[in-house]
C-alpha positions in Angstrom: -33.4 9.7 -10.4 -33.7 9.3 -14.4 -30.6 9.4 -16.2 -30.8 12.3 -18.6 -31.3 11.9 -21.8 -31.5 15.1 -24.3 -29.2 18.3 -23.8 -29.9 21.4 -25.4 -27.1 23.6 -25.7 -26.7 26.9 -27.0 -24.5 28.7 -29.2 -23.1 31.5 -27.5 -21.2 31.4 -24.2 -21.9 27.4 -24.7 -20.9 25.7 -27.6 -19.0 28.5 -28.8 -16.6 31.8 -27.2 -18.6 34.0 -28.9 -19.0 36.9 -26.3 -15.7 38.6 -26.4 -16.7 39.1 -30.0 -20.0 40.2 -29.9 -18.9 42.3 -27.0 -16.6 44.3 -29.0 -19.4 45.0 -31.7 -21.4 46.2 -29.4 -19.1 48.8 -27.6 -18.4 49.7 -31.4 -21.8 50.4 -31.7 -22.3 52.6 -28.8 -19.2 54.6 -30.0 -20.9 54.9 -33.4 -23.5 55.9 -31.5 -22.4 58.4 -29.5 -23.4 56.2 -26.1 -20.2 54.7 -25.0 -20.6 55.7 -21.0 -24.6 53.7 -21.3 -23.6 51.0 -19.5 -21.1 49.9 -17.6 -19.0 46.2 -18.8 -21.2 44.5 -15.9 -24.6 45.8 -17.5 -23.2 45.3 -21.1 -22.4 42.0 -20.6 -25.6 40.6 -18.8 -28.0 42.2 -21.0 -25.7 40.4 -24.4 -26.5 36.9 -22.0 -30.4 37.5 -22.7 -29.8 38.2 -26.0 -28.0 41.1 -28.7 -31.8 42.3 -29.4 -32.7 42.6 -25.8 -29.4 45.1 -25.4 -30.2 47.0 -28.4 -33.6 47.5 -27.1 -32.2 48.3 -23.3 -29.7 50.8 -25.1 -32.2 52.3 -27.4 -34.6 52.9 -24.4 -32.1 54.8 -22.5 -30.7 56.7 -25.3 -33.9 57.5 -26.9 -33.1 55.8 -30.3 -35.2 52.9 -32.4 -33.3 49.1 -31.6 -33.8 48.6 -35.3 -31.1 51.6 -35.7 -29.0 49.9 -32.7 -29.3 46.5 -34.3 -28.4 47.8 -38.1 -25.1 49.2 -36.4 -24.5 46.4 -34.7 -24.7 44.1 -37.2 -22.1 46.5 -39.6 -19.9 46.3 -36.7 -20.0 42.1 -35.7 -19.4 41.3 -39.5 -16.0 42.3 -39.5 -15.7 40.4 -36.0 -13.1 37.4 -37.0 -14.8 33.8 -36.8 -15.6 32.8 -33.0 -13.9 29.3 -32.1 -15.7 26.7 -30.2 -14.6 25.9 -26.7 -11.3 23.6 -26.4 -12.4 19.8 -25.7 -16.1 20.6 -27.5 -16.0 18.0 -30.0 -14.6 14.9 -27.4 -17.2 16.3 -24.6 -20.2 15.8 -27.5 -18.7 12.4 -28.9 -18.3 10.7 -25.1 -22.4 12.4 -24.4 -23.3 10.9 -27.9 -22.1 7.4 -27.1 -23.4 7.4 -23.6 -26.9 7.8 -25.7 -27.9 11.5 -24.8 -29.4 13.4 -27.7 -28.5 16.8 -28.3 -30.4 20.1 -29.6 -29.3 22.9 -30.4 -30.7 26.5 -29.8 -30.1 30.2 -30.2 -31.2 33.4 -28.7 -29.5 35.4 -31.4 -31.3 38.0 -33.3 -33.3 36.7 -35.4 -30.9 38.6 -38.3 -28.0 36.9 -36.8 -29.0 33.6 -39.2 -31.6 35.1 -41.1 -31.0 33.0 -44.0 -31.7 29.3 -43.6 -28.8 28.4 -45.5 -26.3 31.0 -42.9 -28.1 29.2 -40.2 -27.9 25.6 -41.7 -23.8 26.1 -42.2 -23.4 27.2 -38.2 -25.5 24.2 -37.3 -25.6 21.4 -39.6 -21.7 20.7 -38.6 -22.7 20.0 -35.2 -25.2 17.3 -36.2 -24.7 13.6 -35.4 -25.6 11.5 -39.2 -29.1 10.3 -37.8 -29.9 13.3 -36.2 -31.9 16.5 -37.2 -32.2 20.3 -36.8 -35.0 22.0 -36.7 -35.1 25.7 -37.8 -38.0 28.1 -36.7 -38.8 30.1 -39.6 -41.7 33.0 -40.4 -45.0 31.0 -42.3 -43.8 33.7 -45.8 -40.4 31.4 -46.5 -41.1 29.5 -49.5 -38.7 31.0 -51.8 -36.0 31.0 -48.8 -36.3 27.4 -48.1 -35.8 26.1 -51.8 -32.7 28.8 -52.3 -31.4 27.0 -49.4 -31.7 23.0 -50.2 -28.2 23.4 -51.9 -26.5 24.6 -49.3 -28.5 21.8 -47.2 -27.2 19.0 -49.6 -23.8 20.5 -49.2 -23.3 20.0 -45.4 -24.7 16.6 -45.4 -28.3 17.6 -44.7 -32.2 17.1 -46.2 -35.3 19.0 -45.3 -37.5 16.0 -44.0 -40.5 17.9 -43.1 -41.8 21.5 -43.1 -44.8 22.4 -40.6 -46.3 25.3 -39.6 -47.8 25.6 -36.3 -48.9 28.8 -33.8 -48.1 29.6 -30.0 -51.1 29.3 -27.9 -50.0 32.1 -25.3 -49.7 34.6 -28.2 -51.6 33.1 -31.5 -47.9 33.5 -33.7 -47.6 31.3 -36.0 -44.2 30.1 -37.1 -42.6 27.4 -39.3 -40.2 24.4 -38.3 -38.4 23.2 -40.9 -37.2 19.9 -39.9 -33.6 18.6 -41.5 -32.1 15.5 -41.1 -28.5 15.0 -41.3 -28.0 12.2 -44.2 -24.1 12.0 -44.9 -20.9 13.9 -43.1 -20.4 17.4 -43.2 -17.0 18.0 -44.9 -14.6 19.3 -42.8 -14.4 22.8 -43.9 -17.4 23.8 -42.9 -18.2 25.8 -41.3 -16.2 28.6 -42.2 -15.5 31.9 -40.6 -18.8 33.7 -40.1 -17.5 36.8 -41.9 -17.1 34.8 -44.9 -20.5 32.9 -44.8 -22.3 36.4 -44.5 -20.0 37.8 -47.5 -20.4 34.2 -49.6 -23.2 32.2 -48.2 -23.6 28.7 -49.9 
């Protein structure tokens, strides 16, 4: 048997205790919405695993509403959510993988709004980064102006855009963009903030 060698962990329900929050936006959001019997906890929570689009769309379906309505309240509610901690013993579980040579990779099945901004996304990830090692962002191909905005917020958390590619899925003919970023220095230690404040006063 090969020893492993890469991880890729996610964010939420991972790397970080995110649900409880998210969970509480989201029955918010059905209140809001009039639709607080839709689902039971059991359904709720399973269909927030898959992803916070993928519930919006299960709720809108049932309740005969648009999941870009769902999603708008949503996303009114989860701001004021406080900041989600990672799990206890995170940091010396990644450290004791790091210098047993795994590499590690981070990915998301938020909402694509969730960390719309490449500098919102670069702050939740770019802390996590080992100095060597690099995140890579999927963008849409019309991100120019986003990608310059963000290279301050980039040099700020210790990162540098390396490389910038476009590229489409064969299955479907989408084509995306990876922005590639290496981590060049340390992060400082205060980052990342609390996700209410990066939304309210992104770098």
């Amino acid at each position: 048997m090969q020893p492993i060698r890469h991880l890729f962990w996610d964010f939420d329900g991972t790397l970080y205790d995110s649900y409880p929050q998210i969970t509480h936006a989201f029955v918010q959001t059905l209140d809001a919405l009039g639709q607080r019997g839709l689902f039971s906890e059991t359904e709720l929570l399973a269909a927030l695993k898959v992803s916070v689009y993928y519930a919006a769309c299960q709720c809108a379906q049932r309740a005969g509403l648009e999941p870009s309505n769902v999603m708008d309240v949503f996303h009114r509610y989860h701001a004021q959510e406080a900041a989600f901690p990672p799990y206890e013993g995170l940091e010396s579980c990644l450290r004791t993988l790091h210098a047993a040579g795994i590499r590690h990779y981070l990915y998301t099945h938020r909402d694509w709004r969730a960390v719309a901004q490449l500098n919102v996304l670069c702050e939740l990830a770019l802390p996590l980064v080992k100095v060597g090692g690099q995140f890579l962002a999927m963008k849409s191909v019309d991100t120019e102006e986003e990608i310059a905005a963000a290279k301050g917020a980039i040099r700020t958390l210790g990162g540098k855009i390396v490389k910038v590619e476009d590229y489409t899925i064969p299955t479907s003919g989408v084509t995306h963009r990876a922005v590639v970023i290496e981590k060049v220095s340390p992060t400082p230690p205060r980052y990342p903030r609390a996700f209410a404040k990066i939304k309210k006063q992104p770098l």
